[in-house]
C-alpha positions as CSV (number, residue, x, y, z in Angstrom):
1,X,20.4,11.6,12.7
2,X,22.4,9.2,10.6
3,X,22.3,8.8,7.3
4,X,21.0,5.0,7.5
5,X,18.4,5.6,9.7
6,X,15.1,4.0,8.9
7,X,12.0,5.6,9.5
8,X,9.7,4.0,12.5
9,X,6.5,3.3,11.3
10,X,3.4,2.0,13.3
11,X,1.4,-0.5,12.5
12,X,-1.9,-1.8,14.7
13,X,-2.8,-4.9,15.1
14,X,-6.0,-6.3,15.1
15,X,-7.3,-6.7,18.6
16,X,-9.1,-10.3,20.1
17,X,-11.7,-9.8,22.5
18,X,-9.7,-7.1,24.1
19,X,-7.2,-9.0,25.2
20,X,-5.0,-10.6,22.3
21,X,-3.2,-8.7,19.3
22,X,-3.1,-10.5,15.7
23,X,-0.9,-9.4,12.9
24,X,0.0,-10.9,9.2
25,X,3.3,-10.2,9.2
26,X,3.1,-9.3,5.3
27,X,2.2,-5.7,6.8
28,X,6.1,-5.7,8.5
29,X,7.4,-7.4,5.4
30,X,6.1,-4.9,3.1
31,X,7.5,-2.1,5.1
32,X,10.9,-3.4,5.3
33,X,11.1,-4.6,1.9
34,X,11.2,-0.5,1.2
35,X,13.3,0.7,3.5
36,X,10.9,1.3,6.8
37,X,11.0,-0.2,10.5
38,X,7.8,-1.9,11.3
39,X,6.8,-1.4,14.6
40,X,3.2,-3.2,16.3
41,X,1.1,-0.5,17.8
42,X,-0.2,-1.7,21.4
43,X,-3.7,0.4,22.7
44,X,-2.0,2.6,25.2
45,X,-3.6,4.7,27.9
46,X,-5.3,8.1,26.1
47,X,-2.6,10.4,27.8
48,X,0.1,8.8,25.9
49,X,-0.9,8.8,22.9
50,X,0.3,12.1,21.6
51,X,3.3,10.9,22.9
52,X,3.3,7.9,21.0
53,X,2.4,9.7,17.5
54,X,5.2,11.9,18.3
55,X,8.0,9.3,18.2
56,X,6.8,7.3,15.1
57,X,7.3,8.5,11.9
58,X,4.1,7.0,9.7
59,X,1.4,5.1,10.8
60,X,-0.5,1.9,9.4
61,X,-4.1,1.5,11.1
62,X,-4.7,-2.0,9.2
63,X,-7.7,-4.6,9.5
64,X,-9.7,-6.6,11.9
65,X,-13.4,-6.6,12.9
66,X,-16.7,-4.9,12.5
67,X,-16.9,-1.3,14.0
68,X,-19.4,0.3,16.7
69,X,-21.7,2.2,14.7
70,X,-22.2,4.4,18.2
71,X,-19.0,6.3,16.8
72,X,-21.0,7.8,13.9
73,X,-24.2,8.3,15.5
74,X,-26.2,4.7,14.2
75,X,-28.1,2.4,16.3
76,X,-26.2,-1.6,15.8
77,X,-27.8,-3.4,12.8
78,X,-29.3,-7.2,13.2
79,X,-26.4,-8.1,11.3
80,X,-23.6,-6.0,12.6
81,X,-21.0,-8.5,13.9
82,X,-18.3,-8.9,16.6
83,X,-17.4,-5.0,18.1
84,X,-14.3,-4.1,20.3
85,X,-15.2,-0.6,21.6
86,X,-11.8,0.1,22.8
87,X,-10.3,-0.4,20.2
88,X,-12.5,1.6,18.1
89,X,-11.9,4.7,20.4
90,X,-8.4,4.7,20.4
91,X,-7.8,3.8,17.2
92,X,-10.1,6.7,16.5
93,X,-7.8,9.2,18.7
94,X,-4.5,7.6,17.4
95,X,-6.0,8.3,13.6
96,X,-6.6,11.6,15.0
97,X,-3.8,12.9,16.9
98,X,-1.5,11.8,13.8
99,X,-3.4,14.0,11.7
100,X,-3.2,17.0,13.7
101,X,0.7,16.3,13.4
102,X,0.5,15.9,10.1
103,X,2.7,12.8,9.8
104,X,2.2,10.3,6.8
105,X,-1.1,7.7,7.3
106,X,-2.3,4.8,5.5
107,X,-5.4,3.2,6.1
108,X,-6.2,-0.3,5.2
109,X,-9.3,-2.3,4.8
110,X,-10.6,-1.5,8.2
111,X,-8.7,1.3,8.6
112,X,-10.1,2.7,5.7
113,X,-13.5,3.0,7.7
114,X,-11.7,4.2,10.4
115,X,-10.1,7.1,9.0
116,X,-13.7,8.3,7.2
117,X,-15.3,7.1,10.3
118,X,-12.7,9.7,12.9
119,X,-13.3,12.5,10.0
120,X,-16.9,12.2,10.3
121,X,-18.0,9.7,7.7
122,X,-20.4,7.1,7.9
123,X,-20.1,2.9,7.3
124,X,-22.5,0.2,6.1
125,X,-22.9,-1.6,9.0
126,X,-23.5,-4.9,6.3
127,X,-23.1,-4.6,2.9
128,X,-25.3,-7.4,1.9
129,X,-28.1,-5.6,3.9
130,X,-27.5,-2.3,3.3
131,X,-25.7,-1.4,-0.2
132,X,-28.3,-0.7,-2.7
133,X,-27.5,-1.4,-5.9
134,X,-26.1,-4.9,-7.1
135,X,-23.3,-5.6,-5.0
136,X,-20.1,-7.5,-6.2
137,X,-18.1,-10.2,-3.9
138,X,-16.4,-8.2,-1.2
139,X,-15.5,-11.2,1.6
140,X,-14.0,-13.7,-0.6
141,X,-13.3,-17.2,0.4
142,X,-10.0,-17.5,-2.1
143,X,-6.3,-17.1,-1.0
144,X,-5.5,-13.6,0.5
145,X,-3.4,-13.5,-2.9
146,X,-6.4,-13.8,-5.3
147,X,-7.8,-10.9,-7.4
148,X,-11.3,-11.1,-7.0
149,X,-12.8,-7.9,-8.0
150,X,-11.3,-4.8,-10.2
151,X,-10.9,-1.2,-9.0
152,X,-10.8,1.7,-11.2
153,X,-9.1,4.5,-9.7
154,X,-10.1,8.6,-10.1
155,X,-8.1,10.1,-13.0
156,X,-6.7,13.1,-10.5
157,X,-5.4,11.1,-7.5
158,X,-2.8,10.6,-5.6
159,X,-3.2,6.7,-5.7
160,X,-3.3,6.7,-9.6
161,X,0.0,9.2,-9.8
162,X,1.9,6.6,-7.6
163,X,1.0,3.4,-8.4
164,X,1.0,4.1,-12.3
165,X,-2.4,1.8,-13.0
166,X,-6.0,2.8,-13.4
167,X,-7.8,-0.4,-13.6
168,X,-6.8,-3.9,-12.2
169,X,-7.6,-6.3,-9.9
170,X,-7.7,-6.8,-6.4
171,X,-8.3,-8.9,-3.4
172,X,-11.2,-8.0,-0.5
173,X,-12.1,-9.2,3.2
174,X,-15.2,-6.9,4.4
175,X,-18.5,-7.4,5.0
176,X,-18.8,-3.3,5.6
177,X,-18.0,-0.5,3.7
178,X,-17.9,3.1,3.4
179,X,-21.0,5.1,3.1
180,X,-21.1,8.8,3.6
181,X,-17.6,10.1,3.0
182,X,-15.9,12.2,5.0
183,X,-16.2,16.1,4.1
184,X,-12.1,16.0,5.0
185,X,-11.5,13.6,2.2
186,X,-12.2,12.3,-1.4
187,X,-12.7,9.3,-3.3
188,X,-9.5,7.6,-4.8
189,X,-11.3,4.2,-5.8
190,X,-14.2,2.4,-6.7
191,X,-16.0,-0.7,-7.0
192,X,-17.3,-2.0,-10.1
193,X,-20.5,-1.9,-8.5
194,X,-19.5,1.8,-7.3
195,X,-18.3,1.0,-3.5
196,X,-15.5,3.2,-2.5
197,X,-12.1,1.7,-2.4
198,X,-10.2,4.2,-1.6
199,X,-9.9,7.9,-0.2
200,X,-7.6,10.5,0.3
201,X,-7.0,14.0,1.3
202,X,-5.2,17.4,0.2
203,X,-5.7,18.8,3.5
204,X,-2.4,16.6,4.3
205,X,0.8,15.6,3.3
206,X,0.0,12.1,2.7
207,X,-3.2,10.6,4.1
208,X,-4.6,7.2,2.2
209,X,-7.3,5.1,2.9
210,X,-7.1,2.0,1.1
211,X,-10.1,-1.1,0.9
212,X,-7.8,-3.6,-0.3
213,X,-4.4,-5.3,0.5
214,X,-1.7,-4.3,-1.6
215,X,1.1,-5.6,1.1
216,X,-0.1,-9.1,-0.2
217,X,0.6,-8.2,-3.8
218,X,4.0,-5.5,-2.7
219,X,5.4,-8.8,-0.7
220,X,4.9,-11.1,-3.9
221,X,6.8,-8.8,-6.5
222,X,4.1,-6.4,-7.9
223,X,5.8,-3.5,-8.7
224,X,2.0,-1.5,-8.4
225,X,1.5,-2.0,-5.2
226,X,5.6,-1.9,-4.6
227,X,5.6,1.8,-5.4
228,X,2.8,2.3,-3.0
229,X,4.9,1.4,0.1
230,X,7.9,2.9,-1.7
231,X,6.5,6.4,-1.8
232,X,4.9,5.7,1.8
233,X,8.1,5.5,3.7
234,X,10.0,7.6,1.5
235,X,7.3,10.3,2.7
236,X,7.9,9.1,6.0
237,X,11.6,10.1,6.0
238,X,11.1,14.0,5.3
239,X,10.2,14.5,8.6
240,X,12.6,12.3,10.7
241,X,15.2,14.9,11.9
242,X,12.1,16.7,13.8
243,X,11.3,12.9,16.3
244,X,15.3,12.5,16.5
């Protein structure tokens, strides 16, 4: 392996009626900007997806629609909205097989869900519908740059070690959420209004679930959210000499 090598690190892209992929390219740009090479994830065929998780070195599971509440045992709300079942399942077994290698993982908006959702957790299928309590804005209509809700983060996490901030704003594009968490994992982040934001897990090196975008903020100069991607690949590197 040479010393310049950058570590290969897959990101998904949201999928279109099963037949298009869609990605903001701030997800690529905030992984080169500290030192990575972003690669789009394409849904292969289940056999080859060990294979797959072998060769890359950290894995992004980003956002995109609703999810098939099937996968955790729920019958589909009136309000449940667009579901791609394939692309639930294998982003399930890609979230998954990367665990059981133990290989750096971040999860974002969606793929927050996902990874509670593959460890056994549970979603709100509508927030609006479902979340009892008062219930903050969580699918605002301002610039994906906009702060439109805070998060306070758990005094003894991960997420509050790197990024160096307890409290502060962020942006947010979901109409569902995390219910039950995940025996496997813990809360990182709240809601003002108590909704998770974000989950971890000391049962692995490094595996993040995050309800926000922090590439939007990493790509603009915030050196928060910076860190975050920072330590991500840099935890992404330990193990590259093993994939060479």
């Amino acid at each position: 392996m040479k010393n310049n090598d950058k570590p290969v690190i897959g990101i998904t892209a949201r999928v279109e009626k099963d037949q298009m992929y869609s990605l903001d390219p701030v997800y690529g740009q905030a992984i080169l900007q500290s030192g990575g090479l972003p690669l789009i994830v394409p849904i292969v065929d289940q056999e080859d997806i060990p294979v797959l998780c072998e060769r890359l070195d950290g894995l992004i599971v980003t956002g995109g629609g609703d999810i098939n509440p099937l996968l955790y045992g729920e019958e589909p709300h009136v309000r449940l909205g667009a579901v791609y079942p394939g692309s639930d399942e294998y982003e399930k077994e890609l979230i998954l097989n990367f665990l059981k290698l133990d290989k750096p993982f971040i999860g974002m908006c969606r793929g927050l869900q996902m990874l509670n959702i593959s460890l056994g957790g549970t979603n709100y299928q509508d927030l609006e519908a479902q979340y009892e309590g008062d219930l903050n804005q969580h699918k605002q209509l301002a610039m994906r740059t906009h702060r439109t809700h805070s998060v306070e983060l758990e005094d003894d996490s991960k997420l509050l070690g790197i990024m160096g901030e307890k409290k502060f704003n962020v942006n947010s594009f979901h109409h569902q959420g995390v219910k039950d968490v995940s025996s496997q994992l813990k809360v990182a982040a709240r809601a003002a209004d108590g909704l998770v934001e974000a989950l971890e897990s000391d049962s692995y090196q490094f595996v993040m679930g995050i309800q926000w975008h922090p590439e939007e903020f990493a790509v603009q100069g915030d050196e928060a959210s910076k860190k975050l991607f920072d330590r991500f690949v840099k935890e992404c590197t330990k193990d590259m000499g093993q994939n060479q």
